[in-house]
N, C-alpha and C positions, 0 to 999 in steps of 0.2 A: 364606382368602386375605387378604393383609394390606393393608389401603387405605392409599393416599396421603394427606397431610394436605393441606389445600386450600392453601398457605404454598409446601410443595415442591411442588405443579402450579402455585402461580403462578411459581413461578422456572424451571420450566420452561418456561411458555410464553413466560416475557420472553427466556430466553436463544433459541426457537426463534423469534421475532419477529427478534430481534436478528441473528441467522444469516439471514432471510431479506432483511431489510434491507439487510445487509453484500454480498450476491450480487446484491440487485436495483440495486445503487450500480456494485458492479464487471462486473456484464454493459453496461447503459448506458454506462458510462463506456467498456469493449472496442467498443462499436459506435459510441460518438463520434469516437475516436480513428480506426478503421477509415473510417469516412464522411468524418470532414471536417480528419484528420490532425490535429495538435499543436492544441489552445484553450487560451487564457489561465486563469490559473491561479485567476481567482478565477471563471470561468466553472464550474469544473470543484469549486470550493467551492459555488458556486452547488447544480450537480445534488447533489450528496452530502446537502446540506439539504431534498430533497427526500420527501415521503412515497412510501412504497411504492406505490401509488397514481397518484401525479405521477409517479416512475419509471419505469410503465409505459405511463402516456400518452406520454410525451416518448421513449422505443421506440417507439414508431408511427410519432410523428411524423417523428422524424428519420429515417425511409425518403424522407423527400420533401426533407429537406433538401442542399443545396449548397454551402453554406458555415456560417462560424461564425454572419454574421451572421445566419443561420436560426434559429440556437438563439438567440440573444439577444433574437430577434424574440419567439420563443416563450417565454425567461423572463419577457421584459420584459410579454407578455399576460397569464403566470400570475398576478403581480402586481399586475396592475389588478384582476384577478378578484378577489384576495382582500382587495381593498379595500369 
């Protein structure tokens, strides 16, 4: 059986990173839209910068949100955090 070079598994797992990245951005961004209609456009820069991670937290959250200014409420925490 012929092994993989550990080179081609790492470009694999960066391109399957990458693909899951890319879906945890456009599902979020499907359930902003849906929740809280049209966000400003750097709001919307904003999540896309987001880790996979914070992605999914901010899918929780915004089940509770009401408007935009919920999510900004919620950027503007994650950024104190990471100070």
């Amino acid at each position: 059986m012929m092994e993989l070079s550990p080179l081609y598994l790492e470009r694999i797992q960066d391109a399957t990173d990458r693909g899951i990245e890319r879906e945890a951005v456009s599902l979020v961004m499907r359930l902003l839209d849906r929740r809280l209609g049209t966000i400003a456009p750097e709001r919307k820069q904003q999540v896309r910068c987001l880790s996979v991670d914070r992605l999914e937290d901010l899918a929780e959250a915004l089940l509770d949100f009401q408007s935009e200014t919920d999510l900004i409420q919620w950027l503007d925490r994650l950024e104190e955090k990471s100070f």
